[in-house]
CHARMM internal coordinates of N, CA and C (Angstrom, degrees):
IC EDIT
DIST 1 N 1 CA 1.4557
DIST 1 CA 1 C 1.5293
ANGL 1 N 1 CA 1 C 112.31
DIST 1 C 2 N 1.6098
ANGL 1 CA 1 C 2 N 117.83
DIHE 1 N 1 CA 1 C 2 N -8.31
DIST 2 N 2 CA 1.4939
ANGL 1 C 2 N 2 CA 100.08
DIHE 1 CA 1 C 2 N 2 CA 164.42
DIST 2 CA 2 C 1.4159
ANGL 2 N 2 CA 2 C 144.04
DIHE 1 C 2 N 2 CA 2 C -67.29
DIST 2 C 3 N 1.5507
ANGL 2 CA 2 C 3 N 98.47
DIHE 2 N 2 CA 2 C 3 N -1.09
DIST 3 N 3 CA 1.6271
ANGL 2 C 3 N 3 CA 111.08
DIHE 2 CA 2 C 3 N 3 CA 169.95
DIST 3 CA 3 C 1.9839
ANGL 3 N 3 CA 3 C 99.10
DIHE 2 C 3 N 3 CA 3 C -60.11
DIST 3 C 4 N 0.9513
ANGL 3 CA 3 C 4 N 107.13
DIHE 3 N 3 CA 3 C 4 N -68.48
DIST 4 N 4 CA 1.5816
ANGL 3 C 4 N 4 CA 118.84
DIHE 3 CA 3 C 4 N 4 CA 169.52
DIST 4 CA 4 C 1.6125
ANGL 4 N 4 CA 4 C 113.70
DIHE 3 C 4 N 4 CA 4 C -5.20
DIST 4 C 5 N 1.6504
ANGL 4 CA 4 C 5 N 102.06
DIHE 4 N 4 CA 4 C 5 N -88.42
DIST 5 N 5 CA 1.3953
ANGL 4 C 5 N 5 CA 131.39
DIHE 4 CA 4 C 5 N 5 CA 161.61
DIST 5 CA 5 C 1.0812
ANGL 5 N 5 CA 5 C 103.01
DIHE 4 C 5 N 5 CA 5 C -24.36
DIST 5 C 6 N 1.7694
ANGL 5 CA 5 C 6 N 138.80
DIHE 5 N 5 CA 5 C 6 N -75.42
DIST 6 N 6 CA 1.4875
ANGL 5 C 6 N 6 CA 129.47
DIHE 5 CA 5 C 6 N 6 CA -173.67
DIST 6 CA 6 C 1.2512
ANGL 6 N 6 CA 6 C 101.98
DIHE 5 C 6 N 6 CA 6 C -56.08
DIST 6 C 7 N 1.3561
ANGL 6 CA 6 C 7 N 148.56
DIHE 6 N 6 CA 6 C 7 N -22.11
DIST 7 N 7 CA 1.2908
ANGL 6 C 7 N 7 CA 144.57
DIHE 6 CA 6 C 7 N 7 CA 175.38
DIST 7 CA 7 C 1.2356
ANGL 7 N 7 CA 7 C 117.13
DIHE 6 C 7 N 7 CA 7 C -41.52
DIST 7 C 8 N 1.5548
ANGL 7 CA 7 C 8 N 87.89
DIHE 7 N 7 CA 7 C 8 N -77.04
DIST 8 N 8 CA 1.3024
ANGL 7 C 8 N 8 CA 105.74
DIHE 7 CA 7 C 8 N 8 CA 160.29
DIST 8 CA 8 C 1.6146
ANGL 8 N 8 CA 8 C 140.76
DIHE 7 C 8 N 8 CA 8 C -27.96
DIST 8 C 9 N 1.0424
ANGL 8 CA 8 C 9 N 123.60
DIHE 8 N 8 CA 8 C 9 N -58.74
DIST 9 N 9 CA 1.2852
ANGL 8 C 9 N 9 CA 152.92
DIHE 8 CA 8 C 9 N 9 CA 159.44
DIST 9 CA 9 C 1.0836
ANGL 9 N 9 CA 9 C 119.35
DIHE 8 C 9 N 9 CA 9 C -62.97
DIST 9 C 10 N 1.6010
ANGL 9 CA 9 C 10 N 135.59
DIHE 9 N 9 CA 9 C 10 N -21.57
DIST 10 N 10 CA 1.1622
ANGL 9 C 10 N 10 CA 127.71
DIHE 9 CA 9 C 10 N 10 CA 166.44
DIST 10 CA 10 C 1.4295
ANGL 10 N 10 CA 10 C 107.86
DIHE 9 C 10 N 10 CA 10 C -94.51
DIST 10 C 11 N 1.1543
ANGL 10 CA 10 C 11 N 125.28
DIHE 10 N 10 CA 10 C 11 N 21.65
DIST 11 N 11 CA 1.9421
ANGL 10 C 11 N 11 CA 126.97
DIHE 10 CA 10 C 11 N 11 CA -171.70
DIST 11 CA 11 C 1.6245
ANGL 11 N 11 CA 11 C 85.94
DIHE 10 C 11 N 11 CA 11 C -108.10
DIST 11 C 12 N 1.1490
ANGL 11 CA 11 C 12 N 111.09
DIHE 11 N 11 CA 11 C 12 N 129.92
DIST 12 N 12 CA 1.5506
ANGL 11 C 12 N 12 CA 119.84
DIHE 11 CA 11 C 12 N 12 CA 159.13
DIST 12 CA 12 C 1.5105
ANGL 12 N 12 CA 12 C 117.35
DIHE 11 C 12 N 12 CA 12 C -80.51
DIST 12 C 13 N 1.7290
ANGL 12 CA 12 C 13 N 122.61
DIHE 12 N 12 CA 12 C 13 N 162.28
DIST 13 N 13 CA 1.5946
ANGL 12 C 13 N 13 CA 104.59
DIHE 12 CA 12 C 13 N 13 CA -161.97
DIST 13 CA 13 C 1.7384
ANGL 13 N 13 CA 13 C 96.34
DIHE 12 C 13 N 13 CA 13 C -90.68
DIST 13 C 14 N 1.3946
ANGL 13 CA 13 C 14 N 122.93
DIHE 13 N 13 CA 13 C 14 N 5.90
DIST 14 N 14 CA 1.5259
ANGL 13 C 14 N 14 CA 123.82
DIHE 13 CA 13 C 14 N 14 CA 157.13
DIST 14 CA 14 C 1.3491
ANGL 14 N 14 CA 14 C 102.32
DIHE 13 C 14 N 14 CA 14 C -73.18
DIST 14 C 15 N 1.3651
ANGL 14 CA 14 C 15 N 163.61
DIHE 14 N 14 CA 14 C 15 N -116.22
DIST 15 N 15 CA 0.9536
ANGL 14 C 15 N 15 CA 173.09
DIHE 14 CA 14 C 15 N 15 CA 93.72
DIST 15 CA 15 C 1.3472
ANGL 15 N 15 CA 15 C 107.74
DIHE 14 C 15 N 15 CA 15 C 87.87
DIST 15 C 16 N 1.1858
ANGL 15 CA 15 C 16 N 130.18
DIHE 15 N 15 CA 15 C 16 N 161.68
DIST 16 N 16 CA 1.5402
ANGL 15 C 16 N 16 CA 167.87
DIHE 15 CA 15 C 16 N 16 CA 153.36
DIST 16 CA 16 C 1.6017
ANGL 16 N 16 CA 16 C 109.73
DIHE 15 C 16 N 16 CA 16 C -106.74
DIST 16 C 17 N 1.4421
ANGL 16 CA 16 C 17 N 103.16
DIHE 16 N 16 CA 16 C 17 N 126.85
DIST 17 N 17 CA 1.8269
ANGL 16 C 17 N 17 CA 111.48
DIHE 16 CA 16 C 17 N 17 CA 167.30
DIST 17 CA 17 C 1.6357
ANGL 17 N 17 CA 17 C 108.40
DIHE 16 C 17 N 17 CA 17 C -105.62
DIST 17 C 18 N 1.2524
ANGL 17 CA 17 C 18 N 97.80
DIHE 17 N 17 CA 17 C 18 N 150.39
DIST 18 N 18 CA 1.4433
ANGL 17 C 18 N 18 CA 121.10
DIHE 17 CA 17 C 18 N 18 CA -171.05
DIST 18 CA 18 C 1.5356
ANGL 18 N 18 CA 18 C 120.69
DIHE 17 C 18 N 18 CA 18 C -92.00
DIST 18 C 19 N 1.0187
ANGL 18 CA 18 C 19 N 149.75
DIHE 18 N 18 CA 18 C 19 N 125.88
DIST 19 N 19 CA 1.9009
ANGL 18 C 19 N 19 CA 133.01
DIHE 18 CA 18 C 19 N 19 CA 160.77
DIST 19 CA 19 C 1.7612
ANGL 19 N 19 CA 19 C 90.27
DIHE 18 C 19 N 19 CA 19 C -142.54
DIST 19 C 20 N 1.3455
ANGL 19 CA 19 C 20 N 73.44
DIHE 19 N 19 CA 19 C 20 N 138.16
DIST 20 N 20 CA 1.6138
ANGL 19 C 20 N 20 CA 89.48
DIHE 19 CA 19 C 20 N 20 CA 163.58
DIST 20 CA 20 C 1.6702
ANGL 20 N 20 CA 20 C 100.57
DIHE 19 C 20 N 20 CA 20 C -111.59
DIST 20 C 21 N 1.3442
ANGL 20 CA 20 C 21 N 128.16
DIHE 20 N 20 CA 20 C 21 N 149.36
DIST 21 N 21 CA 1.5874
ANGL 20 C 21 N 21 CA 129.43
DIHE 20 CA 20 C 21 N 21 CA -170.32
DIST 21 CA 21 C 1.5152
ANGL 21 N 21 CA 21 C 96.37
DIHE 20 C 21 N 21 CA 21 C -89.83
DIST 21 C 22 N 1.0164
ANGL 21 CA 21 C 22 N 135.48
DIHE 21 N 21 CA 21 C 22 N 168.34
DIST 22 N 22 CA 1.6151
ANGL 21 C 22 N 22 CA 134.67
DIHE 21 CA 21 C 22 N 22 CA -131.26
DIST 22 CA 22 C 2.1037
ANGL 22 N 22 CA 22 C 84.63
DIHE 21 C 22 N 22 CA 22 C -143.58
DIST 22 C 23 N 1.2326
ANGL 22 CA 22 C 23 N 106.36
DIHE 22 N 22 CA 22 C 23 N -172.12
DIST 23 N 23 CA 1.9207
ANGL 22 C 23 N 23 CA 96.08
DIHE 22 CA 22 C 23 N 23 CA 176.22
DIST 23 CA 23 C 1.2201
ANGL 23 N 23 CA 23 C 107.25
DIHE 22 C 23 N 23 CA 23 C -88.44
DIST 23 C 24 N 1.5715
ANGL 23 CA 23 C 24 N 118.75
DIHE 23 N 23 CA 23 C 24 N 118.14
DIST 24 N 24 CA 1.2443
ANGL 23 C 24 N 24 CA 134.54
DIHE 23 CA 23 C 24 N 24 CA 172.85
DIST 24 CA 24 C 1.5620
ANGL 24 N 24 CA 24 C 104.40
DIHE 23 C 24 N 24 CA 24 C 136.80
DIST 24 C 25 N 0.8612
ANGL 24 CA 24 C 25 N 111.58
DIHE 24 N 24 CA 24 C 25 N -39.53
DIST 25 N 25 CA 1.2791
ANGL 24 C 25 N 25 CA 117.02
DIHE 24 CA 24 C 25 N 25 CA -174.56
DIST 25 CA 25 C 1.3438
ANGL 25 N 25 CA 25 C 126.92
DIHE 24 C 25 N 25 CA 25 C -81.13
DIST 25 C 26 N 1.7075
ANGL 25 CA 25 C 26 N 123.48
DIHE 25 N 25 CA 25 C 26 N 141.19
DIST 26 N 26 CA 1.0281
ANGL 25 C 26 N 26 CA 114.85
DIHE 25 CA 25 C 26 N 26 CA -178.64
DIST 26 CA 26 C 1.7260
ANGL 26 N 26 CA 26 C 112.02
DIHE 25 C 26 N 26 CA 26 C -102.40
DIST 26 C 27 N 1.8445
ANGL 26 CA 26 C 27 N 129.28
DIHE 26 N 26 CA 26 C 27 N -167.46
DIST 27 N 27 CA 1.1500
ANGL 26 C 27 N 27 CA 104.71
DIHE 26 CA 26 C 27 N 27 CA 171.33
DIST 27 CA 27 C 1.6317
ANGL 27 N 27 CA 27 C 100.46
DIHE 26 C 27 N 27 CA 27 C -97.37
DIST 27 C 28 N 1.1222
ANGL 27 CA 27 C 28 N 114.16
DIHE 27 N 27 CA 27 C 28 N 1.89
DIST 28 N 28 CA 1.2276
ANGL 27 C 28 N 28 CA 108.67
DIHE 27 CA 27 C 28 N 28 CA -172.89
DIST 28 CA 28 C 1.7599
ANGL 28 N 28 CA 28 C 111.66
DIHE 27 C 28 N 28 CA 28 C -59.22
DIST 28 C 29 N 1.4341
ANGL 28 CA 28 C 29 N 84.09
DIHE 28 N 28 CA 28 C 29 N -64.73
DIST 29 N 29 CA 1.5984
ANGL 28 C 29 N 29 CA 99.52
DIHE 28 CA 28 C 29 N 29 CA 156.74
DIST 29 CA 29 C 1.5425
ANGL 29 N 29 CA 29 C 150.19
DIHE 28 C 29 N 29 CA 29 C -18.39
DIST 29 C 30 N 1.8372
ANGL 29 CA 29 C 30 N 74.23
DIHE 29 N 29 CA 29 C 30 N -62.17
DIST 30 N 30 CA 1.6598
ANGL 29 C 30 N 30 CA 76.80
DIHE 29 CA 29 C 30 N 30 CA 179.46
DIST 30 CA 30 C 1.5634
ANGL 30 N 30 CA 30 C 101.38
DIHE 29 C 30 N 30 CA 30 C -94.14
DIST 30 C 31 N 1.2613
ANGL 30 CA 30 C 31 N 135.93
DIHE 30 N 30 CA 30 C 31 N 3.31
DIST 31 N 31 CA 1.4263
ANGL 30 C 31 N 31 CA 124.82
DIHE 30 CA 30 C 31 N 31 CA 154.08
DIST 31 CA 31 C 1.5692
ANGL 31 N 31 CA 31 C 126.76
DIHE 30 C 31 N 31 CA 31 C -71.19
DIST 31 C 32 N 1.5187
ANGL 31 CA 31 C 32 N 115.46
DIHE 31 N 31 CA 31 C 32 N -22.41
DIST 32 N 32 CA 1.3848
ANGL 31 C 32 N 32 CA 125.05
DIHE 31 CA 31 C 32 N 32 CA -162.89
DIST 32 CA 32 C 2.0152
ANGL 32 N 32 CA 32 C 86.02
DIHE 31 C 32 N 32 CA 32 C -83.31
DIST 32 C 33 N 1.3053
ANGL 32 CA 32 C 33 N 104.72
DIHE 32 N 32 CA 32 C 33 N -36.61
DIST 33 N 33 CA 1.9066
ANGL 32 C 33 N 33 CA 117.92
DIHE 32 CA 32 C 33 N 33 CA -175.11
DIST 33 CA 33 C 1.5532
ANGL 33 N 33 CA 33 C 97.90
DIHE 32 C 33 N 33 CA 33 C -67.41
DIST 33 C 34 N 1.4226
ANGL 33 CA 33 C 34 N 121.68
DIHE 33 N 33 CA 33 C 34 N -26.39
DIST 34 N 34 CA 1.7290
ANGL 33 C 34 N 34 CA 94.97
DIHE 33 CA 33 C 34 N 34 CA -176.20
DIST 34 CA 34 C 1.5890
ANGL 34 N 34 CA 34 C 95.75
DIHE 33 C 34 N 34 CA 34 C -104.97
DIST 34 C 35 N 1.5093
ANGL 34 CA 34 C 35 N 129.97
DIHE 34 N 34 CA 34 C 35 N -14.57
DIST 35 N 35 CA 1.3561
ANGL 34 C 35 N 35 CA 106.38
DIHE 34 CA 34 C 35 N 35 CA 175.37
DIST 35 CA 35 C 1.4699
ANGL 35 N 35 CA 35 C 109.66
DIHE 34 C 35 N 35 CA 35 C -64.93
DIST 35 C 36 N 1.5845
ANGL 35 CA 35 C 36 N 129.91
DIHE 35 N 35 CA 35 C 36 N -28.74
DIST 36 N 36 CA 1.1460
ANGL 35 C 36 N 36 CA 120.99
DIHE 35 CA 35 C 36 N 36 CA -152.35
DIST 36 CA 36 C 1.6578
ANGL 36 N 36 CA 36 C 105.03
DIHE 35 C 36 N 36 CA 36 C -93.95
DIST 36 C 37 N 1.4338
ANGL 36 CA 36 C 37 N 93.30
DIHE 36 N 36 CA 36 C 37 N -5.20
DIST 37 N 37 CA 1.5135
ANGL 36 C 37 N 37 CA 88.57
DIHE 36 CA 36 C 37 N 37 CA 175.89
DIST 37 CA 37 C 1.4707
ANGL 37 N 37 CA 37 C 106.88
DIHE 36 C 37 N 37 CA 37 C -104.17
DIST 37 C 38 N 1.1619
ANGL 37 CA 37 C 38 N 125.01
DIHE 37 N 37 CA 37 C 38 N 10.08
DIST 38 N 38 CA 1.4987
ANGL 37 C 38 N 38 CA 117.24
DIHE 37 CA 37 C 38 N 38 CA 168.12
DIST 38 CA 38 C 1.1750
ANGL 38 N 38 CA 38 C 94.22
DIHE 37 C 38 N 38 CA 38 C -77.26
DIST 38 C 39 N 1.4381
ANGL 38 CA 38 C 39 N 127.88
DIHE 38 N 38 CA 38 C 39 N -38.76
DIST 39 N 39 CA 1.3717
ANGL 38 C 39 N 39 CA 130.84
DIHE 38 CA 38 C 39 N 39 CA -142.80
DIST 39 CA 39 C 1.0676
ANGL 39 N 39 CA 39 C 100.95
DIHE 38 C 39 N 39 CA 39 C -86.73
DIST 39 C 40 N 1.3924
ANGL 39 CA 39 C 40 N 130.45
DIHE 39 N 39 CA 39 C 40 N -24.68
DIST 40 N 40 CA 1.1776
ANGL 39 C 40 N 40 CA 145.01
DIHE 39 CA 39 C 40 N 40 CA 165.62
DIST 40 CA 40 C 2.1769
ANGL 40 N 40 CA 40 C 115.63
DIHE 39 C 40 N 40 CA 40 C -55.31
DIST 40 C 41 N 1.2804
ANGL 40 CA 40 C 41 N 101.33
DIHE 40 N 40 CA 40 C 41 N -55.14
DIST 41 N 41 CA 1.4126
ANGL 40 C 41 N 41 CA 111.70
DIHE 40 CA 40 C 41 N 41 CA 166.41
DIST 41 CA 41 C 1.3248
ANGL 41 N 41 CA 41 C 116.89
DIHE 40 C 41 N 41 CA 41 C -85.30
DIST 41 C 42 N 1.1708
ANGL 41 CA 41 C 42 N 134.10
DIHE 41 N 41 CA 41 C 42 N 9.34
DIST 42 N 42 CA 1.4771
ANGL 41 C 42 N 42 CA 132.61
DIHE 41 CA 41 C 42 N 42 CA 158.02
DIST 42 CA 42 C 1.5075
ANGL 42 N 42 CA 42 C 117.19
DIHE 41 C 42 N 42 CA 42 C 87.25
DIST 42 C 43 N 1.5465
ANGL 42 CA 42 C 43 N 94.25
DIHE 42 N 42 CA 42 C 43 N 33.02
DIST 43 N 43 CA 1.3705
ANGL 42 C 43 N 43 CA 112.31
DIHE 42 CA 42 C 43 N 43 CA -172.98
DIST 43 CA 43 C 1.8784
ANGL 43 N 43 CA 43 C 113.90
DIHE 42 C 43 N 43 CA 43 C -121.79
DIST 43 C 44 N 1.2292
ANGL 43 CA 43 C 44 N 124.25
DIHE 43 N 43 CA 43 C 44 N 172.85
DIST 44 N 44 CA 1.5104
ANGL 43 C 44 N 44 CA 120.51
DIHE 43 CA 43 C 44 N 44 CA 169.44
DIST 44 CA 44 C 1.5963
ANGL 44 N 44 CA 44 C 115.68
DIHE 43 C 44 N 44 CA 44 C -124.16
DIST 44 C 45 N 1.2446
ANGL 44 CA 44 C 45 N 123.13
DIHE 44 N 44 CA 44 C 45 N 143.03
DIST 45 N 45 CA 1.5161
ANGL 44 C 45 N 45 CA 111.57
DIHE 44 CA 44 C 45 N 45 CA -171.29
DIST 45 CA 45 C 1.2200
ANGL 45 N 45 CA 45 C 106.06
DIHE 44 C 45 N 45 CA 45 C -150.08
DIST 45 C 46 N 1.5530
ANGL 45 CA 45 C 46 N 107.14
DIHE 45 N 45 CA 45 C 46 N 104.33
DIST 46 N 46 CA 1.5452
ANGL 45 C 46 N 46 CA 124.88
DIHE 45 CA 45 C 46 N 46 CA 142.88
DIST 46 CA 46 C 1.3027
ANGL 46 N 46 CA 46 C 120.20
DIHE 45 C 46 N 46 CA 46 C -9.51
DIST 46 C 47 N 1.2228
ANGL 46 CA 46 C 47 N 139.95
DIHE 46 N 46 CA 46 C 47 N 115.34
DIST 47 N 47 CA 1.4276
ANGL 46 C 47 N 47 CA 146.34
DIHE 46 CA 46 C 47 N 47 CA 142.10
DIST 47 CA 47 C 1.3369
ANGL 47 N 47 CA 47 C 134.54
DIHE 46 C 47 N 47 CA 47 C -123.85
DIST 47 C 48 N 1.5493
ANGL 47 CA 47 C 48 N 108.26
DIHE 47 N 47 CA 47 C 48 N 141.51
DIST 48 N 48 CA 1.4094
ANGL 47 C 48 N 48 CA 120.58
DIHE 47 CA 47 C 48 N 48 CA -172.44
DIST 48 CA 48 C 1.3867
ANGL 48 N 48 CA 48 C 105.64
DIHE 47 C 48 N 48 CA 48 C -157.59
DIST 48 C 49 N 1.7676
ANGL 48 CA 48 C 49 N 112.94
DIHE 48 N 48 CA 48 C 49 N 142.39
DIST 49 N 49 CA 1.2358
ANGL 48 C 49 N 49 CA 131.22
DIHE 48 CA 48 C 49 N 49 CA 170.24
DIST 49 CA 49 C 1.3339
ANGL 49 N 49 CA 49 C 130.68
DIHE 48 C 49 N 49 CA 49 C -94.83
DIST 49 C 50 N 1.2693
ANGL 49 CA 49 C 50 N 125.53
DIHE 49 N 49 CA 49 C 50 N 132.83
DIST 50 N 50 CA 1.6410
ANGL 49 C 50 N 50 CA 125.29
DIHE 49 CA 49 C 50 N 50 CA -146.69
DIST 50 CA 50 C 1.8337
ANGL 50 N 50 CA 50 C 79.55
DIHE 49 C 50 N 50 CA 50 C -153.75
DIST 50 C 51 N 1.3212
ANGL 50 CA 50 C 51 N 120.94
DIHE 50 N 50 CA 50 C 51 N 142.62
DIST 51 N 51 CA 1.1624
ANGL 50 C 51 N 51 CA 126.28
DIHE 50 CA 50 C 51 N 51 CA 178.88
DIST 51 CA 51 C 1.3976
ANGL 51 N 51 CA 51 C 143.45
DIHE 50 C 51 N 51 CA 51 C -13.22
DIST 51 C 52 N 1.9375
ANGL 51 CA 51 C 52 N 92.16
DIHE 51 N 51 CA 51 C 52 N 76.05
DIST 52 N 52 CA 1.1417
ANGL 51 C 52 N 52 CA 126.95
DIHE 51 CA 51 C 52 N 52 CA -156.55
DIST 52 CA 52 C 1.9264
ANGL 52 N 52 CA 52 C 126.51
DIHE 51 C 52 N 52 CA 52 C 46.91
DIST 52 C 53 N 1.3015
ANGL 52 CA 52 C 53 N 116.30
DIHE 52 N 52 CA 52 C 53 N -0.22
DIST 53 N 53 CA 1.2642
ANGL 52 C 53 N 53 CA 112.57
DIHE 52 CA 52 C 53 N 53 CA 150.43
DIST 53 CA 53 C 1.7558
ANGL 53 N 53 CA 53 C 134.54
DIHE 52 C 53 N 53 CA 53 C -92.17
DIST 53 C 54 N 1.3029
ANGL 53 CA 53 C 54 N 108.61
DIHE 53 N 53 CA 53 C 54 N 145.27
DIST 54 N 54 CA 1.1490
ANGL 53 C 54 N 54 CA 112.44
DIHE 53 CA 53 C 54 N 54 CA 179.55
DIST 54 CA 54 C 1.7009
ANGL 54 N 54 CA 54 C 110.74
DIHE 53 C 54 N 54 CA 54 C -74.11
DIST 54 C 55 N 1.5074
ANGL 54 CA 54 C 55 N 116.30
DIHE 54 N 54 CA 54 C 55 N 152.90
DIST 55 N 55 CA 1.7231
ANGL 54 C 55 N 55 CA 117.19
DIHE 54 CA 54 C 55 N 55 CA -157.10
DIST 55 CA 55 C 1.6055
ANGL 55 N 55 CA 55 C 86.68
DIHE 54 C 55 N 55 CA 55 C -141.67
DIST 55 C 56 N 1.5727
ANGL 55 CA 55 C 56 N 132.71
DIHE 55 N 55 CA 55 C 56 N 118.90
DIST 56 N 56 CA 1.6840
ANGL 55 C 56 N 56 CA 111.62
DIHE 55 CA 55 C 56 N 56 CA 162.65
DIST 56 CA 56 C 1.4134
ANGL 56 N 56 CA 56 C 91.40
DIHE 55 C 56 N 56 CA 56 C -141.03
DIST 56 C 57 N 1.3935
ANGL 56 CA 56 C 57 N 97.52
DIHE 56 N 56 CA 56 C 57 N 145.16
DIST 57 N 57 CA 1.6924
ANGL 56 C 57 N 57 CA 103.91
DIHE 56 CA 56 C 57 N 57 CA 144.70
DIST 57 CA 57 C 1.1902
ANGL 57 N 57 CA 57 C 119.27
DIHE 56 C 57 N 57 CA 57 C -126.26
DIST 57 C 58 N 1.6736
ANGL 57 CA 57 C 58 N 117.71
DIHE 57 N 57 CA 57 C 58 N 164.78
DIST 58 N 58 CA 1.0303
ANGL 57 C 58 N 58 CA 134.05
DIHE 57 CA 57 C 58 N 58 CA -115.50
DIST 58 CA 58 C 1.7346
ANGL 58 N 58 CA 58 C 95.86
DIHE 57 C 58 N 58 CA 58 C -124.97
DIST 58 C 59 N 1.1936
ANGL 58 CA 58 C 59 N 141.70
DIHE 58 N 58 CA 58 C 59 N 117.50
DIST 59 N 59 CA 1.3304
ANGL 58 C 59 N 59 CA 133.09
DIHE 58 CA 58 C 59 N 59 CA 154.51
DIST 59 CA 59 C 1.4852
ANGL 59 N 59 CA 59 C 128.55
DIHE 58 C 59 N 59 CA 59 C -115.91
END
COOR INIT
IC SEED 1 N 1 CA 1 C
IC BUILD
């Protein structure tokens, strides 16, 4: 799950990060994977789905 974490961490608190879920994956998924890795780095992260990609920012 540290792919996640650099996600995280590479989003500036101007900005919004992008993922689109890859085959297998849903966005549900891969949104529940970057909140828990903010939470993991001591951070909180916004998420929302907009044509089929996942959208968060980071505080």
């Amino acid at each position: 799950m540290r792919q996640y974490e650099d996600y995280v961490n590479s989003v500036k608190s101007d900005e919004a990060g992008k993922l689109t879920p890859e085959e297998g994956e849903t966005t549900r998924g891969l949104a529940l994977r970057i909140s828990r890795a903010a939470k993991r780095v001591g951070k909180s992260a916004d998420t929302w789905v907009r044509d089929g990609s996942v959208y968060f920012v980071v505080s």
